[in-house]
MMTF fields as JSON, N, C-alpha, C and O atoms, coordinates in Angstrom:
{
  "mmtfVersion": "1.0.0",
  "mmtfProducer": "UNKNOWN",
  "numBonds": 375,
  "numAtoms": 376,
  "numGroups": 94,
  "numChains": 1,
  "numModels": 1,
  "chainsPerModel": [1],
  "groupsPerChain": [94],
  "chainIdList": ["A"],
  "bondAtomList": [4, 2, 8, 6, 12, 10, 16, 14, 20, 18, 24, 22, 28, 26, 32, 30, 36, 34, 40, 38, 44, 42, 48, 46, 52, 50, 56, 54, 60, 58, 64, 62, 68, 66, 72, 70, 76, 74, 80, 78, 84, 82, 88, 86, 92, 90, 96, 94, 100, 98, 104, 102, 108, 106, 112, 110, 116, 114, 120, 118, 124, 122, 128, 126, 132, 130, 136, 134, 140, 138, 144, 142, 148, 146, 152, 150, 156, 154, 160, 158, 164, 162, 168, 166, 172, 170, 176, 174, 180, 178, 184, 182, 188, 186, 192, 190, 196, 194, 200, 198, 204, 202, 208, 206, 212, 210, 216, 214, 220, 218, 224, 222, 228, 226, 232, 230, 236, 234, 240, 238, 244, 242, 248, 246, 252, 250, 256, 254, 260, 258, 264, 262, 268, 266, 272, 270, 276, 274, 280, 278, 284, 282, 288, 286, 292, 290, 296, 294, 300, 298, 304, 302, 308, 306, 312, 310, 316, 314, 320, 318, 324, 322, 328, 326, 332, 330, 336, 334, 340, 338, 344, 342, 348, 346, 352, 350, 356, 354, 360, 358, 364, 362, 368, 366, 372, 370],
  "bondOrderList": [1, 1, 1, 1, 1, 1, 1, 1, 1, 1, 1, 1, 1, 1, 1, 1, 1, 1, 1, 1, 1, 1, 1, 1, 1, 1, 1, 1, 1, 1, 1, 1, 1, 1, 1, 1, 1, 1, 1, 1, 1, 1, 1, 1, 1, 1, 1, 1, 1, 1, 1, 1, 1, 1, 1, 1, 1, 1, 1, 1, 1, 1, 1, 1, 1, 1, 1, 1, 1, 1, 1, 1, 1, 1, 1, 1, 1, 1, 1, 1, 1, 1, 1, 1, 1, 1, 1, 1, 1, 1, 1, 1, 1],
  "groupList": [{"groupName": "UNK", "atomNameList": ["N", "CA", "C", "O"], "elementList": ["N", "C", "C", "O"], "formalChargeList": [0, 0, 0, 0], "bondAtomList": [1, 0, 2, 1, 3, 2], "bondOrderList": [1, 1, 2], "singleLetterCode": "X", "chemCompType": "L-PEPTIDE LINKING"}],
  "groupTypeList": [0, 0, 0, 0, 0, 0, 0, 0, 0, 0, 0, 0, 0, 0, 0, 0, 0, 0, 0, 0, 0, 0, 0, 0, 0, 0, 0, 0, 0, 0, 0, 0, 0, 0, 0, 0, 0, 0, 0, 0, 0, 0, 0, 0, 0, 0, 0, 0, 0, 0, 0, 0, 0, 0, 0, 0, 0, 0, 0, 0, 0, 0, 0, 0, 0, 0, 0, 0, 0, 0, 0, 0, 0, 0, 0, 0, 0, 0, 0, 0, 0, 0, 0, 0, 0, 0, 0, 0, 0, 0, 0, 0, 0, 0],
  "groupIdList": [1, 2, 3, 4, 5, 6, 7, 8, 9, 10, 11, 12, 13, 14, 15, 16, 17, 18, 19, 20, 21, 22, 23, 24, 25, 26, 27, 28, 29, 30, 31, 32, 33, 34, 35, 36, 37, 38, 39, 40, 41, 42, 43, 44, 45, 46, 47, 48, 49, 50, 51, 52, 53, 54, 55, 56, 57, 58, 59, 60, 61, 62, 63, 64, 65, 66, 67, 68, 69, 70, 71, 72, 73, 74, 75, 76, 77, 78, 79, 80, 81, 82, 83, 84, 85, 86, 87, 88, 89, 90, 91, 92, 93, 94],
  "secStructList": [7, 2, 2, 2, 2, 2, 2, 2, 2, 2, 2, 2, 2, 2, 2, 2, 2, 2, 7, 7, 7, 7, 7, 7, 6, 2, 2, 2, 2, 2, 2, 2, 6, 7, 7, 7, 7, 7, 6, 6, 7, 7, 2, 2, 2, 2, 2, 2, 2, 2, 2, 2, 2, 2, 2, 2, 2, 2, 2, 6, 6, 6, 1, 7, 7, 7, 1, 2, 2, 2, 2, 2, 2, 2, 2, 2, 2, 2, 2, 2, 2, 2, 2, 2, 2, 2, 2, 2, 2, 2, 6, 7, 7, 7],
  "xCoordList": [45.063, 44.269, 44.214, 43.189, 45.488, 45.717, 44.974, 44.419, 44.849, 44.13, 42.345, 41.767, 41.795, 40.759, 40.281, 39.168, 40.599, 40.522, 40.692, 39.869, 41.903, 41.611, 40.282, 39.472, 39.966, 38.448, 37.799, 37.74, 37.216, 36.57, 36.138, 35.068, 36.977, 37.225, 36.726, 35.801, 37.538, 36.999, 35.73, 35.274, 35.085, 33.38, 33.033, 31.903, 33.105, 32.457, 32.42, 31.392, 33.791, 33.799, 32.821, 32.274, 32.677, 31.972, 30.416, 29.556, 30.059, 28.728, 28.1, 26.972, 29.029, 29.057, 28.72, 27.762, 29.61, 29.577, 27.965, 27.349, 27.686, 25.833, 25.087, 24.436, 24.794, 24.044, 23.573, 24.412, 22.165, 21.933, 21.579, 20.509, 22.396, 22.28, 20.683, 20.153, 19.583, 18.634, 18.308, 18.736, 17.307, 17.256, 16.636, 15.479, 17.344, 17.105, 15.566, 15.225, 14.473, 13.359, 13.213, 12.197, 14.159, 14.153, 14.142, 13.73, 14.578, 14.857, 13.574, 13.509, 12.603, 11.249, 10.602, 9.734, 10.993, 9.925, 10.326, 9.615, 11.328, 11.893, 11.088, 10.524, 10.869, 9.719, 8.706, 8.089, 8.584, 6.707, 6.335, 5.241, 7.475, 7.027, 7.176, 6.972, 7.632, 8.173, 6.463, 5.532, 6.419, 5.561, 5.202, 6.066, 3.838, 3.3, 2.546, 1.995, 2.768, 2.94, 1.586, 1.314, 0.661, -1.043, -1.649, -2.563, -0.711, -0.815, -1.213, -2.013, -0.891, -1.02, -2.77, -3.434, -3.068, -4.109, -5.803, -6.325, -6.292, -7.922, -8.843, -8.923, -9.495, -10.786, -11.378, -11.899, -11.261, -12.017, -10.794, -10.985, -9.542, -8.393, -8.414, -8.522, -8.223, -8.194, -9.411, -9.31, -10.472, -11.555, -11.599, -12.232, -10.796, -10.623, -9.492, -9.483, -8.401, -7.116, -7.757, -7.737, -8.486, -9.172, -9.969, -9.995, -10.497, -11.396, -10.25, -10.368, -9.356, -8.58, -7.574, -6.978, -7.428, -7.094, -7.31, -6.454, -9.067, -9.471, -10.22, -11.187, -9.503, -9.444, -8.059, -7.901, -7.143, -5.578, -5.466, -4.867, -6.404, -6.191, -6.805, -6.448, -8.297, -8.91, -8.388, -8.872, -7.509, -6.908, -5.673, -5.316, -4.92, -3.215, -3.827, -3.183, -4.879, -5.562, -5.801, -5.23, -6.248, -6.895, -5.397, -5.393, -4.393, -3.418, -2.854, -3.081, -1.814, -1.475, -0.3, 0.69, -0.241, 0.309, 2.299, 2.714, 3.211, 4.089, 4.893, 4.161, 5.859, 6.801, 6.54, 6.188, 6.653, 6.024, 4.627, 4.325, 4.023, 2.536, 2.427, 1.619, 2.913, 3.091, 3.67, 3.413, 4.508, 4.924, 3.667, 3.009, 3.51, 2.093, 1.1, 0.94, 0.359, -0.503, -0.199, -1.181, 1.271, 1.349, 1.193, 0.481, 2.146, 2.003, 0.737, 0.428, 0.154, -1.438, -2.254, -3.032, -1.588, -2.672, -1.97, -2.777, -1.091, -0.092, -0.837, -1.498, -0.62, -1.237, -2.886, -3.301, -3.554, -5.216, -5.456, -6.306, -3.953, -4.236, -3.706, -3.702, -3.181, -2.531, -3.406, -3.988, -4.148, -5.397, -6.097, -6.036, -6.947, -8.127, -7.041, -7.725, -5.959, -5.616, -5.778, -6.194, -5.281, -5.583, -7.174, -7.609, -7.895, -9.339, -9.997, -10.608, -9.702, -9.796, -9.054, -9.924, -7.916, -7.516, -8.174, -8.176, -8.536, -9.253, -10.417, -10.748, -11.307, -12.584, -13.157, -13.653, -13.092, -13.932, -14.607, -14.497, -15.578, -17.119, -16.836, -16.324, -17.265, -16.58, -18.021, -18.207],
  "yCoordList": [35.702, 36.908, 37.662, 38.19, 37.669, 38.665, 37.744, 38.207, 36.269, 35.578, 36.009, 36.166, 36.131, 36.17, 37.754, 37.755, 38.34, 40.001, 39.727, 40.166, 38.921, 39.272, 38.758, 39.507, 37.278, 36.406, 37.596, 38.404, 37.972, 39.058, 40.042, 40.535, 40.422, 41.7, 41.061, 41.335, 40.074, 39.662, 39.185, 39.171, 38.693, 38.422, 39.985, 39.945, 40.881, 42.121, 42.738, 43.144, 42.721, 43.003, 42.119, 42.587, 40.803, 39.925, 40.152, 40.009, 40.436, 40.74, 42.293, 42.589, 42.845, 44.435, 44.333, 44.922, 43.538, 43.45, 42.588, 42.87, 41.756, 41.15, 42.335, 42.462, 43.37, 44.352, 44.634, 44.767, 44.824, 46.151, 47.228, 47.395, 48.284, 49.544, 50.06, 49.641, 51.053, 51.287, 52.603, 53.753, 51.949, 52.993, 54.291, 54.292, 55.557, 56.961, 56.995, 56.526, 57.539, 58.401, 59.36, 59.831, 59.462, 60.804, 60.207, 60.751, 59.113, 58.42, 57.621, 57.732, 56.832, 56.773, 57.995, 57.842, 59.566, 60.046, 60.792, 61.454, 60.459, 61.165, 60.698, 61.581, 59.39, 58.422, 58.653, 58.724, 58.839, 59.426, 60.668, 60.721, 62.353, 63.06, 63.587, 64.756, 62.381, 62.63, 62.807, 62.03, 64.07, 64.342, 63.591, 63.113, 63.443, 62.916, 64.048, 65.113, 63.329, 63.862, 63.381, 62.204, 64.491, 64.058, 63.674, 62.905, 64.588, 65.151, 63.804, 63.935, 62.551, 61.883, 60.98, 60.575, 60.897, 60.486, 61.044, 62.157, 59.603, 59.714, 60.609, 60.401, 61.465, 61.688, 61.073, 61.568, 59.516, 58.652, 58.69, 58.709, 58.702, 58.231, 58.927, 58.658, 60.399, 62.118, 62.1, 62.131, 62.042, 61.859, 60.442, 60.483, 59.304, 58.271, 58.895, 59.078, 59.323, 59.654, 60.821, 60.77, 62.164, 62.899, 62.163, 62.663, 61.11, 60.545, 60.02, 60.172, 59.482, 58.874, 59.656, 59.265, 60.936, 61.829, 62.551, 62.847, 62.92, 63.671, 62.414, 62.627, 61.043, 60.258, 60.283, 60.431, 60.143, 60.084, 61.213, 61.131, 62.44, 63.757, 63.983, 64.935, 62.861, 63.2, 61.832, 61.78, 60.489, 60.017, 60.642, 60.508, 61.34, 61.784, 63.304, 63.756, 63.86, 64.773, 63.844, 64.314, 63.078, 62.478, 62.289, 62.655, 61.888, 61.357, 62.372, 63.514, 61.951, 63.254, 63.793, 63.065, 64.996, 65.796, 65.566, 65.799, 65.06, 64.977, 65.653, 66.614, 65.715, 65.947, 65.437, 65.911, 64.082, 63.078, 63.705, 64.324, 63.574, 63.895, 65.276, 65.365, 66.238, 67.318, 67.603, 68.538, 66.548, 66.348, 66.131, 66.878, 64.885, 64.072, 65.115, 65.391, 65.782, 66.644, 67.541, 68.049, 68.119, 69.45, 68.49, 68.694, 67.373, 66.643, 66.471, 67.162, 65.661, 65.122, 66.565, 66.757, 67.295, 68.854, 69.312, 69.798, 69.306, 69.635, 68.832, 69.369, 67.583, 66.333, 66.806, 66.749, 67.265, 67.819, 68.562, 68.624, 69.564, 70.821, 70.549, 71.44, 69.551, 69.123, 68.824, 69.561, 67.889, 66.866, 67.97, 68.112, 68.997, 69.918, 70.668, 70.873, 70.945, 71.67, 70.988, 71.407, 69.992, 68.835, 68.267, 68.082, 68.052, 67.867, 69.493, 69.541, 70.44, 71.863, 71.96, 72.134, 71.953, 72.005, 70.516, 70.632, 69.536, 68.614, 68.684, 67.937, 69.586, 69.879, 68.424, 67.898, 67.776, 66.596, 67.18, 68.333, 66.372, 66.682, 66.052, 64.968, 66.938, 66.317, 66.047, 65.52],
  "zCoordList": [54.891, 55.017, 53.686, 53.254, 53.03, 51.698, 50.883, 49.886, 51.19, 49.954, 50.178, 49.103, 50.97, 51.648, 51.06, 50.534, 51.077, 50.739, 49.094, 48.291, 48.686, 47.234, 46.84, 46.295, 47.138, 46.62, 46.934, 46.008, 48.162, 47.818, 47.651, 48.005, 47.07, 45.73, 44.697, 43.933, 44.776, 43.172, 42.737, 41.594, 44.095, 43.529, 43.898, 43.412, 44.223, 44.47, 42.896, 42.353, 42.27, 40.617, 39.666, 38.667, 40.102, 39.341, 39.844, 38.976, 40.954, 41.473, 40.711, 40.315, 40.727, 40.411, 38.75, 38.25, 38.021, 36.513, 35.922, 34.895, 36.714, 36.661, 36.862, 35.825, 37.701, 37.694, 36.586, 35.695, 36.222, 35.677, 35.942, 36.527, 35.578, 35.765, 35.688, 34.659, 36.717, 36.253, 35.35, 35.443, 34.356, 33.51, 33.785, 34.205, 33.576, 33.815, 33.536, 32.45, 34.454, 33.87, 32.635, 32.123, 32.407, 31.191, 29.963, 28.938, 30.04, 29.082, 28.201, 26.977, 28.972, 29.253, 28.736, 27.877, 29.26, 29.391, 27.657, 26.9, 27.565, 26.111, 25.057, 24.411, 24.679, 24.295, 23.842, 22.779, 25.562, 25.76, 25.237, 24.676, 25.346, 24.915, 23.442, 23.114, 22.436, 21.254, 20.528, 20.745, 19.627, 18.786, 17.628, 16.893, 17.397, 16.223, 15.212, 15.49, 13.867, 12.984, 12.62, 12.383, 12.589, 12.294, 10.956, 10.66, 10.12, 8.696, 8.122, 7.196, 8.4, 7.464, 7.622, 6.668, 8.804, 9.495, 9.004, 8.933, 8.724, 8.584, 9.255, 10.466, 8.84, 9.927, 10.888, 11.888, 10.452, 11.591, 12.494, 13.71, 12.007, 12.878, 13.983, 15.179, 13.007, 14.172, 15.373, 16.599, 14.58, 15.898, 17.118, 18.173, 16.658, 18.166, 18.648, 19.866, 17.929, 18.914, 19.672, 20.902, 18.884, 20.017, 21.327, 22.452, 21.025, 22.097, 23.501, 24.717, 22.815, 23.671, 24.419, 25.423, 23.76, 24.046, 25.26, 26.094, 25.292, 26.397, 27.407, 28.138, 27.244, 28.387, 29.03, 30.242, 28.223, 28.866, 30.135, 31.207, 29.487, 30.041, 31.085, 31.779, 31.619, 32.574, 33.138, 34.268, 32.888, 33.82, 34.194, 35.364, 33.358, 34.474, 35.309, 36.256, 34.915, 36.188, 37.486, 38.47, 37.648, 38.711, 39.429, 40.604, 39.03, 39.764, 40.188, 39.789, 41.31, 42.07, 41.617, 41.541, 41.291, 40.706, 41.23, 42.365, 40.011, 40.628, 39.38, 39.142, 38.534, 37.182, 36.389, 35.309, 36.741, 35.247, 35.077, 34.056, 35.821, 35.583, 35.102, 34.178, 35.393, 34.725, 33.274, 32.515, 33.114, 31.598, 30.856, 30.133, 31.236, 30.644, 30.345, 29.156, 31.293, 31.009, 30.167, 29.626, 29.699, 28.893, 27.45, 26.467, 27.739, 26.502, 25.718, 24.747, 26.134, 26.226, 25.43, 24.495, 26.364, 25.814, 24.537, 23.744, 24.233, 23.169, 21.961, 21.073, 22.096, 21.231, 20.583, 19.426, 21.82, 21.606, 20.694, 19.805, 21.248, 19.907, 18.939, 18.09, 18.669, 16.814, 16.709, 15.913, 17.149, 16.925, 16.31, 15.088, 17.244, 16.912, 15.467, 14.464, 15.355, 14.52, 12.664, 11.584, 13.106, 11.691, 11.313, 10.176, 12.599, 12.182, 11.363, 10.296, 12.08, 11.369, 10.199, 9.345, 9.606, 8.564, 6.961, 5.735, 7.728, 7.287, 6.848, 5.928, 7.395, 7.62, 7.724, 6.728, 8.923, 9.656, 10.118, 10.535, 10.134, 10.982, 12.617, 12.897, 13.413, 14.749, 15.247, 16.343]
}
C-alpha cells in the first residue's frame, strides 16, 4: 500500500514538473501597450500607420467591450495622437 501511494506521488511530481505554467494576460498585454517612438518615421510611413490606425480602432470598437479591449482602444487612440502629433510637427501633407 505504502509502495502504491509513494509511485503515485511520484508521477504526480513528474506530471506536475511537464506542465506549462499559463502565461499571465498582462504580460501579453505589456507588449501590446508599449509606446512607439514616431520621431524617426517617414511621412509616407506616418500616414499608413495613421491608416492602419483608424482601422485597428474601428475593428476593437466592433468587439464587445471587455478590459483588454478597453486597453486596446485607449492604446490605439494614444498611438493616433502621436501619429497626428508627428505628421503636424513634420508638416506632411495628409
Amino acid at each position: 500500500m505504502y509502495r502504491l501511494v509513494g509511485i503515485l506521488g511520484s508521477l504526480a511530481l513528474i506530471c506536475s514538473a511537464c506542465t506549462k505554467p499559463a502565461a499571465p494576460k498582462s504580460v501579453s498585454q505589456a507588449a501590446f501597450l508599449r509606446s512607439i517612438d514616431y520621431q524617426t518615421w517617414t511621412c509616407a510611413q506616418l500616414l499608413n500607420e495613421a491608416e492602419l490606425l483608424t482601422d485597428a480602432l474601428a475593428t476593437a470598437t466592433e468587439h464587445q467591450p471587455d478590459a483588454n479591449t478597453s486597453e486596446r482602444i485607449a492604446h490605439i487612440k494614444r498611438s493616433k495622437e502621436a501619429v497626428r502629433q508627428e505628421l503636424a510637427a513634420k508638416s506632411c501633407r495628409t
